[in-house]
C-alpha positions in Angstrom: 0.0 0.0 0.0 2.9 2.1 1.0 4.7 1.5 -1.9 1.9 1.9 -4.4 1.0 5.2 -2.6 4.8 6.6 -3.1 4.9 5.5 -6.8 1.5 7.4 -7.4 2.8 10.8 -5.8 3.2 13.4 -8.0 6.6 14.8 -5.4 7.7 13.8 -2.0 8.6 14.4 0.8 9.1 12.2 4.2 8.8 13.4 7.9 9.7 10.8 10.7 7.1 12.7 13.0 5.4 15.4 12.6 6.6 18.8 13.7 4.3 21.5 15.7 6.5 23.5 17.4 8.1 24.2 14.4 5.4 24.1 11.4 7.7 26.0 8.8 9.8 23.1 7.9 6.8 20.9 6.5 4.6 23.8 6.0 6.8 25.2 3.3 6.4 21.8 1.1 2.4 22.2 1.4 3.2 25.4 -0.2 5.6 24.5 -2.7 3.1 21.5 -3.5 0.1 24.2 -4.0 2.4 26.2 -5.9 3.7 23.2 -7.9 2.4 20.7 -9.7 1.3 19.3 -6.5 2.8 16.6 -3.8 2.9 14.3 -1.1 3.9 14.4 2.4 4.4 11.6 4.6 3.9 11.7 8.2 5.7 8.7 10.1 8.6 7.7 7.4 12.2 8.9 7.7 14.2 10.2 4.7 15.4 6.6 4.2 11.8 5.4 3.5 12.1 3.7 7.1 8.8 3.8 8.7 8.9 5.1 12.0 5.2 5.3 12.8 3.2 7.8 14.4 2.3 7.4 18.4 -1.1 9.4 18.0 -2.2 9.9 14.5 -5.9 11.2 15.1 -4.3 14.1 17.1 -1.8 14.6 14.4 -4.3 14.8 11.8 -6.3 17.4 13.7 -2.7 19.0 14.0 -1.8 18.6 10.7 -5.5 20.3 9.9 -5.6 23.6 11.8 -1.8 24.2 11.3 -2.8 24.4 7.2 -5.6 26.3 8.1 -3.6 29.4 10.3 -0.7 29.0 8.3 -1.3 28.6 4.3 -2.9 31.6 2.5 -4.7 31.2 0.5 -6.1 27.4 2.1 -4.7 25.0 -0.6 -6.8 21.7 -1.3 -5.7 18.9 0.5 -6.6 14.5 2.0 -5.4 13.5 4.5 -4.9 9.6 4.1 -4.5 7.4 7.4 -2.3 4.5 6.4 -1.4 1.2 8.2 2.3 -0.2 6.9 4.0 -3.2 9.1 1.5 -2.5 12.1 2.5 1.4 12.4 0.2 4.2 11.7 1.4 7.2 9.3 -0.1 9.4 7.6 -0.2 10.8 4.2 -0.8 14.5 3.1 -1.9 14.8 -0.3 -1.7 18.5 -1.9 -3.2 19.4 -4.7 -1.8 21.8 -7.4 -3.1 25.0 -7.1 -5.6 27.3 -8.9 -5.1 30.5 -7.1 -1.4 31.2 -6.7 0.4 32.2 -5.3 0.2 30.2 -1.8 2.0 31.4 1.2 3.6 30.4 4.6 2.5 33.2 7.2 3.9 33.6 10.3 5.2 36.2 12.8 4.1 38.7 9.9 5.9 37.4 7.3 4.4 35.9 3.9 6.5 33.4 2.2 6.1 31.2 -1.4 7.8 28.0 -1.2 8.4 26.2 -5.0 10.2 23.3 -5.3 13.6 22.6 -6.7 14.8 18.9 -6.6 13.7 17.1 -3.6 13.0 20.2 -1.8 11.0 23.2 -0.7 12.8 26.8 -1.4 11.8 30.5 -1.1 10.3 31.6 -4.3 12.8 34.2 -6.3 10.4 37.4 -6.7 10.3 36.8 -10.5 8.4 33.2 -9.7 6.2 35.0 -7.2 5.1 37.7 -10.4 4.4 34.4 -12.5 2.6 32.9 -9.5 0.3 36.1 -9.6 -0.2 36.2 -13.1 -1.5 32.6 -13.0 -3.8 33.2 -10.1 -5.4 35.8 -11.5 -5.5 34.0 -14.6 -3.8 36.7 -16.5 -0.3 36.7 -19.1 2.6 38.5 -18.6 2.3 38.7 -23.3 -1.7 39.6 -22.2 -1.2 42.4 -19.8 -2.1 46.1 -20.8 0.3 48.4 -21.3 0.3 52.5 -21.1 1.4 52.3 -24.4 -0.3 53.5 -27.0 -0.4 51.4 -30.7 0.0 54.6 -33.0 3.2 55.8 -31.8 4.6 52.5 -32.9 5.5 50.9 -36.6 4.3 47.1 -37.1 6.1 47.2 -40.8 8.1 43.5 -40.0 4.9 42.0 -38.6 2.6 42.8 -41.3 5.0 42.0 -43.8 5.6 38.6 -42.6 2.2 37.8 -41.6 1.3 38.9 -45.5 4.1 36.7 -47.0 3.2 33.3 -44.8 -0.7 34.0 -44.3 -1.3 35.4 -47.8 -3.6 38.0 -46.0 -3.1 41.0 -45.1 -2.8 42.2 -41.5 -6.0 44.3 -40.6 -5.7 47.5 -38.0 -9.0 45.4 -36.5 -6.4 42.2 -36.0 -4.7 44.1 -33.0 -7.7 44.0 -31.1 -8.7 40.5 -32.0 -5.1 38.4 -32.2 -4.7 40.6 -28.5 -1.7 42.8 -29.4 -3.9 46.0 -28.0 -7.0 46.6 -26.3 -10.3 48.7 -27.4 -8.7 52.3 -26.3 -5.5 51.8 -29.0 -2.7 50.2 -25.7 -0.6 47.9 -26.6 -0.3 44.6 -24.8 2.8 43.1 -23.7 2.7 40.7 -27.1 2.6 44.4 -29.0 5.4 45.5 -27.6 7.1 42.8 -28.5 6.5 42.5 -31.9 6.5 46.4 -32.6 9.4 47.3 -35.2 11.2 49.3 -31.8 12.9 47.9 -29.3 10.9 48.7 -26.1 11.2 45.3 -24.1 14.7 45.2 -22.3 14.5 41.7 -22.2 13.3 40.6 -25.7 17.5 39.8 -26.8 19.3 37.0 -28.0 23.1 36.4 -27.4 24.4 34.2 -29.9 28.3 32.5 -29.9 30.2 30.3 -31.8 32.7 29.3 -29.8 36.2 27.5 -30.7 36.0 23.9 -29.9 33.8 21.9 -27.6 33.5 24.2 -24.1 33.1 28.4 -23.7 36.0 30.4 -23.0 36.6 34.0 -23.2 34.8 36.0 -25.6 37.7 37.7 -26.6 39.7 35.0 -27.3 37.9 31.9 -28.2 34.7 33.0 -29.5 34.8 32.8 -33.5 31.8 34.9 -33.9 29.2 36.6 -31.7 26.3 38.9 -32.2 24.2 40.4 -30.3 20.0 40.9 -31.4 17.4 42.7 -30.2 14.1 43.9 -30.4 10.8 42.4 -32.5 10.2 38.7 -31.8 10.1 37.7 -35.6 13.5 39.7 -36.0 15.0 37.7 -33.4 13.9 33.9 -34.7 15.5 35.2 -38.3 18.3 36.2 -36.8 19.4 33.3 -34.3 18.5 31.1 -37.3 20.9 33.0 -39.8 23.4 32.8 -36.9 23.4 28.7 -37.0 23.3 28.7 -40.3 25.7 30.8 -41.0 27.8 29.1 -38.9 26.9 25.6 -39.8 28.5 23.9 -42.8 26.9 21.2 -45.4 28.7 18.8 -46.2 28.0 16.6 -49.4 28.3 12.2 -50.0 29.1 12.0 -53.9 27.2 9.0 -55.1 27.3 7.5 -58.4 24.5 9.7 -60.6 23.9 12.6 -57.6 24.8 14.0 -54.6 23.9 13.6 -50.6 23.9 16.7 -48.5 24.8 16.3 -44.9 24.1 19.6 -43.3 25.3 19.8 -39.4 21.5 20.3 -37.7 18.2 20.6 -39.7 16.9 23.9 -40.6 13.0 23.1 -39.2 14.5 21.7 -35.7 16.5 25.1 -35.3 13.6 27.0 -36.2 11.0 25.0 -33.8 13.9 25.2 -30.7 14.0 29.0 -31.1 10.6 29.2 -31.7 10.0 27.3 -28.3 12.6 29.6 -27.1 10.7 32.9 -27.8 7.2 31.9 -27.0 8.1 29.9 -24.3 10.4 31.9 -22.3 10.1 33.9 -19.1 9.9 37.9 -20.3 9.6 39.0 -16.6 13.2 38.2 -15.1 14.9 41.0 -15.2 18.1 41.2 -17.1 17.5 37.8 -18.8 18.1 36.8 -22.8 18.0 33.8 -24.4 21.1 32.7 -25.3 22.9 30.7 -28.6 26.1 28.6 -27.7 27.4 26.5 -30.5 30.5 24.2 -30.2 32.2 22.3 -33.1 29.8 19.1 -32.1 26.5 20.9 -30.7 24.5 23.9 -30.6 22.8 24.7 -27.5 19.5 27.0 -26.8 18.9 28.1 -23.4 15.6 30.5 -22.3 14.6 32.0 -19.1 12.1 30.2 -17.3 11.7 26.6 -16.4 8.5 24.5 -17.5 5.2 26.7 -17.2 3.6 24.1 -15.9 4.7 20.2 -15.0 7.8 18.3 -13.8 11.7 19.2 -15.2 11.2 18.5 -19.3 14.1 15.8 -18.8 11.5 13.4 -16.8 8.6 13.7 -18.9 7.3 11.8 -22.0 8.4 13.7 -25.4 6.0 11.3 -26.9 3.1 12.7 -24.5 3.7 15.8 -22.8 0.8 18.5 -22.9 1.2 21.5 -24.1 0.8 24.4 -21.5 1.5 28.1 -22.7 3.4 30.8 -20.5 2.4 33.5 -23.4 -0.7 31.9 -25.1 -1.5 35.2 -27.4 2.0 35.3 -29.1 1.7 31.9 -28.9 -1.5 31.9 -31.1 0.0 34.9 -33.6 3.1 32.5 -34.5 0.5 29.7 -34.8 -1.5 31.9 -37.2 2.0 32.8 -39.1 2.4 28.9 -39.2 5.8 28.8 -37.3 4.4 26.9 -34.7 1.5 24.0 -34.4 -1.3 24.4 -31.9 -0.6 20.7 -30.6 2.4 21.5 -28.6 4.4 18.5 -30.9 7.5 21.7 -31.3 9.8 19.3 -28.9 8.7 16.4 -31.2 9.2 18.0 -34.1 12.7 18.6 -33.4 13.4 15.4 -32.9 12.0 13.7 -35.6 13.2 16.5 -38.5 16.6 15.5 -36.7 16.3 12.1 -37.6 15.9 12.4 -41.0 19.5 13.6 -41.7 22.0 11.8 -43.3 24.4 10.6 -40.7 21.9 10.4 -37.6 22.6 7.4 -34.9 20.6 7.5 -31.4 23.3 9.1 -29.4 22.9 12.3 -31.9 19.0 12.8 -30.5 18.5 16.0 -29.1 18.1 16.4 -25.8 15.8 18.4 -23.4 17.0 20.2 -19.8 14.9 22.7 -17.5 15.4 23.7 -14.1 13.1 26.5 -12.6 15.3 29.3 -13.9 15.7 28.1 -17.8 14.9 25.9 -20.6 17.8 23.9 -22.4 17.6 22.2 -26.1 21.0 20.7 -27.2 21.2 19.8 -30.7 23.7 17.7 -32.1 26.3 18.3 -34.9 25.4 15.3 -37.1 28.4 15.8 -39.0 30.9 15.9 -35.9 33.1 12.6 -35.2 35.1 13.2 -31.6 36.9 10.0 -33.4 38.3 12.2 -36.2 39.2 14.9 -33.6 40.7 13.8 -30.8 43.0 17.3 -30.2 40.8 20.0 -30.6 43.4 22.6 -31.1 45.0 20.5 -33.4 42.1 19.7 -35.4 41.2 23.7 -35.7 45.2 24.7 -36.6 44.8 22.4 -39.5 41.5 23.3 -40.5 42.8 27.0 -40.8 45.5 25.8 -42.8 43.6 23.9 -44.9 41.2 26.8 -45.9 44.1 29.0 -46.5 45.5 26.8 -49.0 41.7 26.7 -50.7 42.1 30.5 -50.4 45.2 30.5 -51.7 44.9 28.4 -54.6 41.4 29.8 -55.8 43.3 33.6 -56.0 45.8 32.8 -58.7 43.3 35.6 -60.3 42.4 37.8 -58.5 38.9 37.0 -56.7 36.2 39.6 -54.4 36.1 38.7 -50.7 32.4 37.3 -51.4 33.6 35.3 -53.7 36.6 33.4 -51.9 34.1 33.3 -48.7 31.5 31.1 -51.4 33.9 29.1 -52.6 35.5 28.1 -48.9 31.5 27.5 -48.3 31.4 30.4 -45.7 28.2 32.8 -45.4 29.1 35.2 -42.7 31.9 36.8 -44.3 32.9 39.2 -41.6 33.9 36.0 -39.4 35.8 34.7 -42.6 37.9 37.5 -43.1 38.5 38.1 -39.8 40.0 34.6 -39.3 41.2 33.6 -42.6 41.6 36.8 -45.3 43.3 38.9 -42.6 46.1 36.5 -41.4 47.2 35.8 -44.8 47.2 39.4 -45.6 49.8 39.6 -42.5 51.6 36.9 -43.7 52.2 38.7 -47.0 50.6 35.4 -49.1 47.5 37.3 -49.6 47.7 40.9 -51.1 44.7 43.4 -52.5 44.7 44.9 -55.9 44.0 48.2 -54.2 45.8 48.3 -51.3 45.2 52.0 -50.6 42.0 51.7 -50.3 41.0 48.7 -48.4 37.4 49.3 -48.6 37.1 50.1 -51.7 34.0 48.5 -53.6 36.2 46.9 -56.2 38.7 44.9 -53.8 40.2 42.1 -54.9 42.8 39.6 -53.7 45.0 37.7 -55.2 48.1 35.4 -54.1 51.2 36.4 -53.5 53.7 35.2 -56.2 56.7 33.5 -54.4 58.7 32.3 -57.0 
């Protein structure tokens, strides 16, 4: 019974006797239950799963009772459960998730929120507490009404794109209905963020590609970074032209065709940032999502833990339900047809994974959150740690190997775009910062107008040695 009761607990937590003198330390785990997804506490039972027993358990439950009562504002839902395991008496304290949020320990006039991290009950950061509100009162942090008024802002990059992937256009009546302002002409939260300014701090993405397979210091191991901010649809073009222009493909010659072999598929980086930017927590202060890549992975990490539910890495991909922390931009992305109404975005990046050339099991993505972020790692397809055992090593002689493609392709002399295509770079600031300007240095590489390095008509050409 016992055992069966544990298994079916959403979380746990075990007390060897129960505690009246001192309320707080169970107390806080009825509110971080309430505030939770809900719980279990177990009256009787040590850490160990022991069971101690309890000496008087129909005074305990009365105890148990009245201390919820003076002590948990607003009174969660809760059973109390009298169990008999190996002829001792405990007793088991089912809490339900709460409607109402947030729930508090009061006492000596303080009011506490308890969540829970892990196995146990911790005081609520203040930005948890302003989500805890917002889904008390039933509210959005994207739905909230602003004092801002819709006509002193431009919508040119929404309407455009909503035209180009709707076919319709975007009607002055749409802000009212899709929620982006109210009747009076203020903006909501979601029209803020998807107004051509930039007038949410937090709405930035910090993207790095850094040299090898851990960070290091910006200055002197990132290979290019970039900083975005501003309207949401700006920002998923963005990150996703970051990836990509920092991704190779790589091509299997076969006997009639070809096989690409691109590192990561375009529709799983577009459905992790997606995820990324409806998902994320807009209300902690200071926060960004932020774009690490590595030679053998790309991660994605966005404020804010699951909305709702247990850390992503112990559910069901197959399974899990959807639950939005910004349903209205939510819906206008869905509308835009960047996003499916089913909540199947973490699926989706699995599966579109799978179809690349090169995929084994251990290249699935993967799935993190903690109640400060969201994780998605996705996996270089094309990376063998094998074939690279010496990082530095295997980046000296890829350099050198693109500088003798550079080298041999400007026997004529050849634009900076057009040495970049033929290395198969895109962002062709990185490439000349680490591949056109040290051969320059080295006097291999020279410009056909030297005196005016920016000229428009700059070309280089090799240096001839003989």
């Amino acid at each position: 019974m016992l055992n069966q009761l544990i298994a079916e607990a959403t979380e746990c937590d075990f007390k060897s006797s129960l505690e009246t003198r001192r309320p707080k330390s169970w107390l806080k785990s009825v509110s971080a239950f309430a505030n939770g997804i809900g719980g279990t506490l177990f009256f009787g039972i040590d850490d160990g799963h022991n069971v101690i027993g309890l000496s008087n358990p129909q005074r305990d439950a009365e105890a148990i009772s009245r201390l919820i009562r003076d002590r948990i504002t607003p009174l969660p839902h809760f059973i109390l459960t009298p169990v008999c395991e190996a002829d001792k008496n405990i007793l088991a304290l089912t809490v339900a998730s709460g409607r109402n949020t947030p729930y508090y320990y009061k006492a000596d006039g303080v009011m506490e929120a308890y969540i829970r991290i892990g196995n146990e009950s911790v005081t609520a950061p203040d930005y948890i507490v302003n989500e805890l509100i917002l889904k008390g009162t039933h509210q959005s942090f994207d739905s909230l009404i602003t004092g801002e008024k819709k006509s002193d802002y431009s919508f040119t990059l929404l309407e455009a794109t909503y035209r180009e992937r709707t076919g319709n256009r975007f009607e002055p009546s749409d802000y009212l209905s899709f929620g982006l302002a109210d009747k009076n002409g203020c903006l909501t939260n979601a029209g803020k963020l998807l107004a051509d300014q930039h007038t949410v701090y937090n709405s930035r993405i910090f993207c790095t590609r850094w040299n090898g397979l851990e960070k290091g210091s910006i200055f002197d191991d990132a290979l290019d970074d970039k900083e975005y901010e501003g309207n949401l649809i700006y920002l998923l073009q963005s990150g996703c032209e970051f990836i990509r222009n920092n991704s190779r493909v790589r091509f299997e010659k076969k006997a009639r065709y070809r096989v690409d072999k691109p590192d990561f598929a375009d529709r799983a980086v577009t459905e992790a940032l997606v995820n990324a930017l409806i998902h994320r927590d807009y209300i902690i202060l200071g926060s960004e999502i932020h774009i690490d890549m590595y030679d053998d992975r790309v991660e994605i990490v966005s404020p804010g833990g699951m909305f709702e539910g247990p850390p992503i890495q112990e559910c069901d991909i197959r399974s899990i339900r959807s639950v939005r922390r910004n349903p209205v931009i939510a819906d206008l992305f869905h509308r835009m047809k960047y996003m499916e109404r089913r909540g199947s975005g973490l699926k989706k990046i699995i599966t579109e994974t799978e179809k690349l050339p090169g995929y084994s099991e251990q290249l699935r993505p993967e799935f993190f959150s903690s109640a400060a972020d969201f994780r998605v790692v996705l996996k270089n397809v094309n990376y063998n740690s094998a074939e690279h055992p010496h990082q530095v090593n295997h980046q000296v002689n890829h350099q050198v190997n693109v500088s003798d493609q550079i080298l041999s392709y400007c026997i004529l002399p050849k634009s900076k775009k057009e040495i970049a295509e033929f290395c198969g770079f895109k962002d062709i600031r990185n490439f000349t910062l680490h591949y056109i300007n040290p051969l320059l240095e080295s006097g291999q590489l020279q410009m056909t107008v030297p005196l005016k390095p920016k000229s428009r008509n700059q070309k280089y050409v090799t240096v001839n040695t003989q």
